[in-house]
N, C-alpha and C positions, 0 to 999 in steps of 0.2 A: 742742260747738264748741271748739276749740282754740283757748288763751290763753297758754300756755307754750310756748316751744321751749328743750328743756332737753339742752345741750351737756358731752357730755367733754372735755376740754381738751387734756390730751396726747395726739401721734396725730389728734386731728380737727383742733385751732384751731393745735398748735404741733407741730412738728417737730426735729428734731437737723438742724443746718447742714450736717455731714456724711454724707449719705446712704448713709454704707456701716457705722455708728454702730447697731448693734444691742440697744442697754442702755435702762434705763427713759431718761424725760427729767428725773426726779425723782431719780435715782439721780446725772446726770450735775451737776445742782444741787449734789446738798452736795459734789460733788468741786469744782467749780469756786469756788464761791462764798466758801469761809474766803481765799480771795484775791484782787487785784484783777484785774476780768475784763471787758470788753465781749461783754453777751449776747449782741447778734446776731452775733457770732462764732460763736457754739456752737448758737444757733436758729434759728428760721426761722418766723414766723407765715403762716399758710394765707389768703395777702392776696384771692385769689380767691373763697373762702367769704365771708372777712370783709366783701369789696365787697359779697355776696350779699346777708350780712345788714345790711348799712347797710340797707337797702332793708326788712328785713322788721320791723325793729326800731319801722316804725312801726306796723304792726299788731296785733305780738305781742311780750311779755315775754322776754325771750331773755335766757338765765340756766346758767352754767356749775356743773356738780356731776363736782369732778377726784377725784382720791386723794390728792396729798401736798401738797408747797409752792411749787414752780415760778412757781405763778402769784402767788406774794407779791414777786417782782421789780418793783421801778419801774417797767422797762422793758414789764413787761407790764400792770399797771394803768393806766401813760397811754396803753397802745395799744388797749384794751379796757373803757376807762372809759364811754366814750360809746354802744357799741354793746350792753354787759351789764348788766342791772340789778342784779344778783347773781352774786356766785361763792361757791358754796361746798365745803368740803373734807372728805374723809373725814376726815382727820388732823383736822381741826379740831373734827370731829363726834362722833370717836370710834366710828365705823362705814365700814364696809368695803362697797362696791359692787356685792362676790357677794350679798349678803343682801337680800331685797325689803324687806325694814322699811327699810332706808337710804331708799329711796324714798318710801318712807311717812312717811319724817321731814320728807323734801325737800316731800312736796305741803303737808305741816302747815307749814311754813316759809314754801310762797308763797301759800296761802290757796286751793288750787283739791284738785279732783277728779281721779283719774285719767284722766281720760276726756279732762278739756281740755288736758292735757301729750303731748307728743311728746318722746322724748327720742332722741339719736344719741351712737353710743360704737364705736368700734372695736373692742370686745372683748365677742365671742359672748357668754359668762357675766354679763356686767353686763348686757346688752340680754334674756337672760333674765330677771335677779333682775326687773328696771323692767315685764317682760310678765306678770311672776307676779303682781301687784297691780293691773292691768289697766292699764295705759300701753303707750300704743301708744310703739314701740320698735322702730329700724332701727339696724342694723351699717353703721358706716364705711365703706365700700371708696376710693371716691374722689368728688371734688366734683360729676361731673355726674351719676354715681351718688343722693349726698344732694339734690341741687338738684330732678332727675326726681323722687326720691321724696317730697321736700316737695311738689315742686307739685303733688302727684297728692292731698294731706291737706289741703293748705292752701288757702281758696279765692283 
């Protein structure tokens, strides 16, 4: 039974502002950040998922595992404080995404089993490493993409 919904953050929950902006979102952080900046200038959160998940938040743990630091902005912690019970980082963790152990750290971290995580990430190679351990694991494409394939896991 699925107790975890375990989210990538850049790419699935946040976006670059400008859509023609092809660089990590983490990358565009340390550029912008040594100076004074208003984020949603330069981002954009995924308000449609995130309405989605108000909603699923109450039956299931919903908990962000990114790569870098993006999500240590204010601006992102008071807008996904309420909806994430955890966020945690590879940079913080000292493990990297492609590797299935990352994941194996992640389920030692929120106390469950492969089996009751679900996790979504835009990027083929990470939704590998997370199916190599047996977590069930869907690729990004777009919201009613991820919504149809939840509802199809989740009862």
């Amino acid at each position: 039974m699925i107790k975890v919904i375990l989210f990538d953050f850049s790419g699935v929950i946040l976006f670059a502002k400008n859509p023609s902006y092809k660089g990590r979102l983490n990358q565009l952080y340390r550029e912008i950040s040594p100076k004074p900046y208003k984020f949603l200038d330069y981002y954009e959160f995924n308000e449609p998922l995130l309405n989605f998940l108000d909603d699923l938040k109450k039956k299931f743990k919903l908990v962000i595992f990114t790569t870098g630091i993006v999500q240590n902005d204010p601006v992102v912690i008071q807008r996904l404080g309420d909806i994430f019970s955890n966020i945690y980082s590879g940079k913080d963790m000292n493990i990297v995404k492609t590797d299935p152990t990352a994941y194996q750290l992640v389920l030692e971290k929120l106390g469950v089993g492969a089996d009751e995580v679900v996790f979504i990430d835009d990027t083929q190679k990470n939704v590998e490493a997370a199916k190599a351990i047996g977590i069930e694991a869907i690729q990004y494409i777009d919201n009613s993409q991820i919504m149809r394939e939840l509802g199809r896991l989740i009862p």
